[in-house]
RODO-2510 file (C-alpha; in nm, 4 decimals, decimal comma):
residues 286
     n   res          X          Y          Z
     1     x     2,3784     3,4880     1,7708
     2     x     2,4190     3,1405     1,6770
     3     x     2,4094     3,0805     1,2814
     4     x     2,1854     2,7987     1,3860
     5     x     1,9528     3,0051     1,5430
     6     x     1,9507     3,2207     1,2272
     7     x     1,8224     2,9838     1,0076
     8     x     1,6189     2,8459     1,1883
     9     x     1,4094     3,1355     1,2571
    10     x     1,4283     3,2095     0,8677
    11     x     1,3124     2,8559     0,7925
    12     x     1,0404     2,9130     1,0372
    13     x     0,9472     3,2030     0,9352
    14     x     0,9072     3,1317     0,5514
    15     x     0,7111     2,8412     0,6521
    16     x     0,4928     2,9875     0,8498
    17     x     0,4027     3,2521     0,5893
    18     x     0,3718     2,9627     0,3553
    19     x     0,1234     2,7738     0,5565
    20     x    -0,1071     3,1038     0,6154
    21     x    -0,1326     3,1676     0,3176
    22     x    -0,2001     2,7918     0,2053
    23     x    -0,4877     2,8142     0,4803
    24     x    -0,5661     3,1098     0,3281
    25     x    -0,6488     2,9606    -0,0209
    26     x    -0,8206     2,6392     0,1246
    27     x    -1,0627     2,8465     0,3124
    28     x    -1,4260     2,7315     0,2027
    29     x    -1,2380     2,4502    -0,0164
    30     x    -1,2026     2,0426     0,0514
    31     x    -1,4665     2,0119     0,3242
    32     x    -1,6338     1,7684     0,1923
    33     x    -1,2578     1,5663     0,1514
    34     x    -1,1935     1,5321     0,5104
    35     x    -1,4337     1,3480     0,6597
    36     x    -1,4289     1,1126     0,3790
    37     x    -1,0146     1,0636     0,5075
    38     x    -0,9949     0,8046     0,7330
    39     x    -0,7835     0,8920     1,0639
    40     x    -0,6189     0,5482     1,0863
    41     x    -0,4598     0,6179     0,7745
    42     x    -0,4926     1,0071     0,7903
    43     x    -0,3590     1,0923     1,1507
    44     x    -0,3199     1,5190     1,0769
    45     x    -0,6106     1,5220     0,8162
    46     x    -0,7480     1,8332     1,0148
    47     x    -0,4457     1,9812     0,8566
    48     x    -0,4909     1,8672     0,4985
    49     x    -0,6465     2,1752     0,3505
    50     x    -0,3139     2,3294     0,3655
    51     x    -0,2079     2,0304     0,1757
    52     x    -0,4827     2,1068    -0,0627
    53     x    -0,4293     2,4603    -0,1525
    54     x    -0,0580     2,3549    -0,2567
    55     x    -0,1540     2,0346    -0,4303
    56     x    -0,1591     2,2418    -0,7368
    57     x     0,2088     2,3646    -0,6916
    58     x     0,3359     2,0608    -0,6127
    59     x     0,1424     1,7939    -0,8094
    60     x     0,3505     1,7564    -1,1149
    61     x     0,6663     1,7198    -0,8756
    62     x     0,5074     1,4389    -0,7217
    63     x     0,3969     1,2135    -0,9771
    64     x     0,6223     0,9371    -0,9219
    65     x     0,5018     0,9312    -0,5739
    66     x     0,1455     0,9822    -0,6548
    67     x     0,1682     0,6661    -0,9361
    68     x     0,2482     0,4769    -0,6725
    69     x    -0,0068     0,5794    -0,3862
    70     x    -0,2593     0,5258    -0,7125
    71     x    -0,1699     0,1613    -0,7628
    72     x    -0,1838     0,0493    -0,3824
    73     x    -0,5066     0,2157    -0,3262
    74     x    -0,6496     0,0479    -0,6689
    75     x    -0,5536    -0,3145    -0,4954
    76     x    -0,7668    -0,2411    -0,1762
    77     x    -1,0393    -0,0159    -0,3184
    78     x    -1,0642    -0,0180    -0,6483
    79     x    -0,9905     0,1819    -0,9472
    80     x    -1,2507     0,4403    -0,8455
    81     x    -1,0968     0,5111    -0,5029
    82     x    -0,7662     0,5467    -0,6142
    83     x    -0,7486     0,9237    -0,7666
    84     x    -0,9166     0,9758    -0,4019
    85     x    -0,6169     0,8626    -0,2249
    86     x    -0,3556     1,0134    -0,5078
    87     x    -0,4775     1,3246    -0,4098
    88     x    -0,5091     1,2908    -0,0608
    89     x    -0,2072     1,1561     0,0393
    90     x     0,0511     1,3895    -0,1001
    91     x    -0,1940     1,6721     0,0750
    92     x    -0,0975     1,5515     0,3818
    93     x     0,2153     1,4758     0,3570
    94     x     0,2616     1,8409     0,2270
    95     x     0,0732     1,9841     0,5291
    96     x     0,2251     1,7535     0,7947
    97     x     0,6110     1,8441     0,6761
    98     x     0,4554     2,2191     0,6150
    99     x     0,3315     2,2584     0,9794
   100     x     0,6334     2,0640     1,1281
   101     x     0,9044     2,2812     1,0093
   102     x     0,8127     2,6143     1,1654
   103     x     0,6682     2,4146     1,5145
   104     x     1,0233     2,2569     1,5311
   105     x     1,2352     2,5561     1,4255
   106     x     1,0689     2,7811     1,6729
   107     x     1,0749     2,5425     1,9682
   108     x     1,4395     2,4423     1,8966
   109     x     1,5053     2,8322     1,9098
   110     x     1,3078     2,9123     2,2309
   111     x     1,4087     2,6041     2,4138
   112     x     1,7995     2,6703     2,3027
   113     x     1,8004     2,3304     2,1936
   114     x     1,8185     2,2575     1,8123
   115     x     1,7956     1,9142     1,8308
   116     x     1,4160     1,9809     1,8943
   117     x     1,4032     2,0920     1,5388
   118     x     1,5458     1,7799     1,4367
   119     x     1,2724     1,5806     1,6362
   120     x     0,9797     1,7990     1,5173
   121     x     1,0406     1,7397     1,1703
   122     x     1,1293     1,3396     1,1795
   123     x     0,7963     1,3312     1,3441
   124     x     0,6363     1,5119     1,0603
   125     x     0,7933     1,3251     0,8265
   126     x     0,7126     0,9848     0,9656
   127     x     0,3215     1,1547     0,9842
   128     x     0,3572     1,2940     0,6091
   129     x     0,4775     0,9430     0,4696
   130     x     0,2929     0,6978     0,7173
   131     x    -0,0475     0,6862     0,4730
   132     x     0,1725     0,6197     0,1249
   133     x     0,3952     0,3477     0,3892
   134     x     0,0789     0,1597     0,5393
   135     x    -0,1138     0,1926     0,1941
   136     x     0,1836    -0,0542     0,0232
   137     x     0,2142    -0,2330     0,3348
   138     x    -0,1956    -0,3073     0,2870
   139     x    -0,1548    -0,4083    -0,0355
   140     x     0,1445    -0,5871    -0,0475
   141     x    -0,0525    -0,8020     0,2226
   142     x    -0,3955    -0,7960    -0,0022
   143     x    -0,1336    -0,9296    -0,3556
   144     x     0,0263    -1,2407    -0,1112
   145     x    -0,3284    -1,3589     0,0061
   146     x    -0,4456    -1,3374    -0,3593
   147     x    -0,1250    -1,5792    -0,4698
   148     x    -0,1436    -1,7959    -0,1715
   149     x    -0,5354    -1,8643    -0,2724
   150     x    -0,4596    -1,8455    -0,6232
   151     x    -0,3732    -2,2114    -0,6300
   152     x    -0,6806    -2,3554    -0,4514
   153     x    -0,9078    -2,1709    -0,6942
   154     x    -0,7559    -2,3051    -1,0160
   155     x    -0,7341    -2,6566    -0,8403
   156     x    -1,0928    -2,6233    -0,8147
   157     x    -1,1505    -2,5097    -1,1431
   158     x    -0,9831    -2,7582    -1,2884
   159     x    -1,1389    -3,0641    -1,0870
   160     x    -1,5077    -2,8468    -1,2181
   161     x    -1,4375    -2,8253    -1,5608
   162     x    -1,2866    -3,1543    -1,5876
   163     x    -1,6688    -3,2767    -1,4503
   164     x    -1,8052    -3,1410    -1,7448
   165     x    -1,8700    -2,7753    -1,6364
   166     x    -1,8259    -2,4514    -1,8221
   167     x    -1,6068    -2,2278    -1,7351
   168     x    -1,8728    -1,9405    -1,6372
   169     x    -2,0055    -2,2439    -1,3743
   170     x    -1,6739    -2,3827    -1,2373
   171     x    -1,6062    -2,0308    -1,1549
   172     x    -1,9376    -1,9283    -0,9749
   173     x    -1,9376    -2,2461    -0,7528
   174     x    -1,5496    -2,1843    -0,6679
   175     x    -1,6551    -1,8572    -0,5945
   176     x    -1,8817    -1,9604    -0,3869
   177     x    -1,6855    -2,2057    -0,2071
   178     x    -1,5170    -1,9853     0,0242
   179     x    -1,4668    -1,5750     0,2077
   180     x    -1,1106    -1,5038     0,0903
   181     x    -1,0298    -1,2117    -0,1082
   182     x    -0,9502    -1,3569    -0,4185
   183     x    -1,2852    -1,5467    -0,3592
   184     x    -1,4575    -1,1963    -0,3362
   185     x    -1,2873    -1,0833    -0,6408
   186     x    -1,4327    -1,3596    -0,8245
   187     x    -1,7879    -1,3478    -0,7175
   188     x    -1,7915    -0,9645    -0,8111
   189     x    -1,6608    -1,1309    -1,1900
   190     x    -1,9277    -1,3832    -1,1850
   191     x    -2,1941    -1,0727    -1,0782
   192     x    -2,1037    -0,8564    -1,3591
   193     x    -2,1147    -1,1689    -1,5870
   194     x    -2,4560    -1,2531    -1,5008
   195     x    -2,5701    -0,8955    -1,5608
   196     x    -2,4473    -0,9084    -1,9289
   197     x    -2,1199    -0,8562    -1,9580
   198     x    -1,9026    -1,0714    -2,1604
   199     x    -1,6724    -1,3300    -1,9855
   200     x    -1,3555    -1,1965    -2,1404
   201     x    -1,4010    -0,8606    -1,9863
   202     x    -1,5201    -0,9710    -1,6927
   203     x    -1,1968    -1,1621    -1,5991
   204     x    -1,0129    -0,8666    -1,7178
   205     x    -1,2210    -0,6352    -1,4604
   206     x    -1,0949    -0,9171    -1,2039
   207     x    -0,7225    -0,9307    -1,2883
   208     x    -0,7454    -0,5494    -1,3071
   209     x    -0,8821    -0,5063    -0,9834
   210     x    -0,6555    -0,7852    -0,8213
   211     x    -0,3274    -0,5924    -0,9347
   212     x    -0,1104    -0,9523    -0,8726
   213     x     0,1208    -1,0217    -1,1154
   214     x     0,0553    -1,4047    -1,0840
   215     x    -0,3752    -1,3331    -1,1453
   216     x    -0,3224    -1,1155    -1,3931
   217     x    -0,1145    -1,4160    -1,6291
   218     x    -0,4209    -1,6466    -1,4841
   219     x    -0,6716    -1,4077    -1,6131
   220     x    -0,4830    -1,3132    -1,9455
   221     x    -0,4632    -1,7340    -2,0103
   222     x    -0,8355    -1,7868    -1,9570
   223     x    -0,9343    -1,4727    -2,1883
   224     x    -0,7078    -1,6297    -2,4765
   225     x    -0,8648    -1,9596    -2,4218
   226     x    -1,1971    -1,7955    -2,4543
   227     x    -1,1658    -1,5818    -2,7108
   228     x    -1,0066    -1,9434    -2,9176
   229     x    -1,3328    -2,0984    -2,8454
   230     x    -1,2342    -2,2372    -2,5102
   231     x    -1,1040    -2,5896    -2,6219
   232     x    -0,8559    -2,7344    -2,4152
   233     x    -0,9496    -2,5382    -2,1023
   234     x    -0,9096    -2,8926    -1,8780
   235     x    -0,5721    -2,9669    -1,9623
   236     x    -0,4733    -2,5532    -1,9643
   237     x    -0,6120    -2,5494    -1,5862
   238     x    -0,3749    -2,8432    -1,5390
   239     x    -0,0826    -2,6894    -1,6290
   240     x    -0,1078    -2,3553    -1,4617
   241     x    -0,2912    -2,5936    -1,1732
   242     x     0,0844    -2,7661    -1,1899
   243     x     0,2759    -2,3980    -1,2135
   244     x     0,0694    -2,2499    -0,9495
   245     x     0,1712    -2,4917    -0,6740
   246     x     0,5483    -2,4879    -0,7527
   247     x     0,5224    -2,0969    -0,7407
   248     x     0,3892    -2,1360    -0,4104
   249     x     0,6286    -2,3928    -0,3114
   250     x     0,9336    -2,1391    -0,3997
   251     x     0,7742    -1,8484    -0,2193
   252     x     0,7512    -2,0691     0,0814
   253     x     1,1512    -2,1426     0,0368
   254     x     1,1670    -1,7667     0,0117
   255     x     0,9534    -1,6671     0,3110
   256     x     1,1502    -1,9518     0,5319
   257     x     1,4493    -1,7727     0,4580
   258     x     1,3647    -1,4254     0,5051
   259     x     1,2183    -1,5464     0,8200
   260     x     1,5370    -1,6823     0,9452
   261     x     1,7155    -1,3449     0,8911
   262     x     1,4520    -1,1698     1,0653
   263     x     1,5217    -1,4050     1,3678
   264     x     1,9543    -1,3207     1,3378
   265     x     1,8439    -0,9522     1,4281
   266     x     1,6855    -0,9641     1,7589
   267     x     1,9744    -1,3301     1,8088
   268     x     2,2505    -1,0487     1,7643
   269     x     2,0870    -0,7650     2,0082
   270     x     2,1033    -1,0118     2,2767
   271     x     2,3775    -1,1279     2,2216
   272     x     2,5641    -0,8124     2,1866
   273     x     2,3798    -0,6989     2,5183
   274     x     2,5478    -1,0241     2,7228
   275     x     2,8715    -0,9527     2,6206
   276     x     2,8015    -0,6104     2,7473
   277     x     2,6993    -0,7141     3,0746
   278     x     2,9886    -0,9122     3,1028
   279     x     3,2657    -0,6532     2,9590
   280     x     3,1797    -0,3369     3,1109
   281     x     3,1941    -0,4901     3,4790
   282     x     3,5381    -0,6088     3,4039
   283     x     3,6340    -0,2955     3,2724
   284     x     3,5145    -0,0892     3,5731
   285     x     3,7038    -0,2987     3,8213
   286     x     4,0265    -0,2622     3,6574
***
């Protein structure tokens, strides 16, 4: 018998026993998590229980990975959805790689064919990382619309409070000026702020919620300006008005050249497949 064969029935085999009894310990557990997993993002939740039941061995191992699920889902839910998605994302990943082992070992070794194995658990794997992938793909998309609007709204504010409006004004009509997510972000500052809440923490709820590096410093520059009494908040919306726009300016240079390597890739494929067409026929005739 092929040594190949060998282990992969013993890798099968432990993880079948391994999922069992993982199914074993969810029973009666985490229904009420599933439904609440969305199967765009989630596309083998009906196997996350497994996940579940070893979240507890595994959950200290994955804490870098978790940390990081936790941030992403804070940018496009909120702070109170993200220990939601920490948890249930390294539950599925854990149950997709879990079931795809022993469906790909024991396929490989009836079929005779290990490189079945091999495709079994790449597809897991894609499935186990896919909602921790499109999660920082989300938000990475949810940061750049925040900086690309980011310069608008504190054009705005300045022009407002340079009219003679407060701060707590400039920002509700700027809010109100448009549906963009940063706009969004602000009414939700101006709501709490108009229930009672101070201004300073407020526009610290906003920056935390935003996650952008660039609203955050925006945020942190208005709460120092309020907490000095707010004099010279004109001329301090000028100058990050002023920053602000060259930022954008140098992440348009950057984009434009990303862009243009982007292009090379597909410029190269074709290219390579001409000379193909061209070589091999001359090859085969001689």
């Amino acid at each position: 018998m092929e040594i190949w064969i060998i282990t992969a029935d013993v890798l099968g085999t432990v993880c079948t026993f391994a999922w069992i009894l993982m199914l074993i310990r969810s029973k009666g557990r985490f229904s009420d998590l599933i439904p609440a997993m969305k199967t765009s993002l989630f596309p083998l939740r009906a196997l996350s229980p497994v996940g579940f039941a070893s979240y507890g061995l595994i959950g200290a191992s994955a804490g870098a990975f978790t940390a990081g699920v936790r941030r992403n889902a804070a940018v496009l839910y909120g702070d109170a959805e993200s220990d939601f998605y920490g948890y249930c994302v390294p539950a599925h990943a854990v149950a997709s790689i879990l079931t795809a082992v022993p469906v790909g070992c024991f396929t490989a070794v009836l079929a005779g064919e290990p490189f079945l194995a091999l495709i079994a658990v790449s597809a897991g794997t894609a499935a186990a990382f896919y909602p921790a992938a499109e999660l920082r793909r989300l938000a990475s998309a949810r940061k750049a619309e925040f900086e690309s609007e980011l310069p608008d709204v504190i054009s705005r504010l300045s022009l407002l409070t340079g009219a003679g409006l407060t701060l707590r004004e400039a920002w509700a009509r700027t809010a109100a000026s448009s549906d963009g997510e940063l706009y969004l972000e602000m009414r939700a500052a101006a709501d709490r702020a108009g229930n009672g809440v101070p201004d300073g923490e407020a526009l610290a709820g906003f920056a935390s919620r935003c996650q952008s590096k660039e609203v955050r410093q925006f945020a942190s520059m208005l709460i120092r300006n309020l907490s000095g009494g707010g004099t010279g908040l004109t001329a301090l919306l000028r100058r990050m008005n002023e920053d602000s726009w060259e930022q954008r300016r140098a992440r348009a240079v950057i984009g434009g050249q990303n862009a243009n390597q982007k292009l090379m890739i597909p410029l190269m494929m074709m290219f390579t497949g001409i000379l193909a067409m061209i070589i091999i026929p001359l090859f085969a005739g001689i």
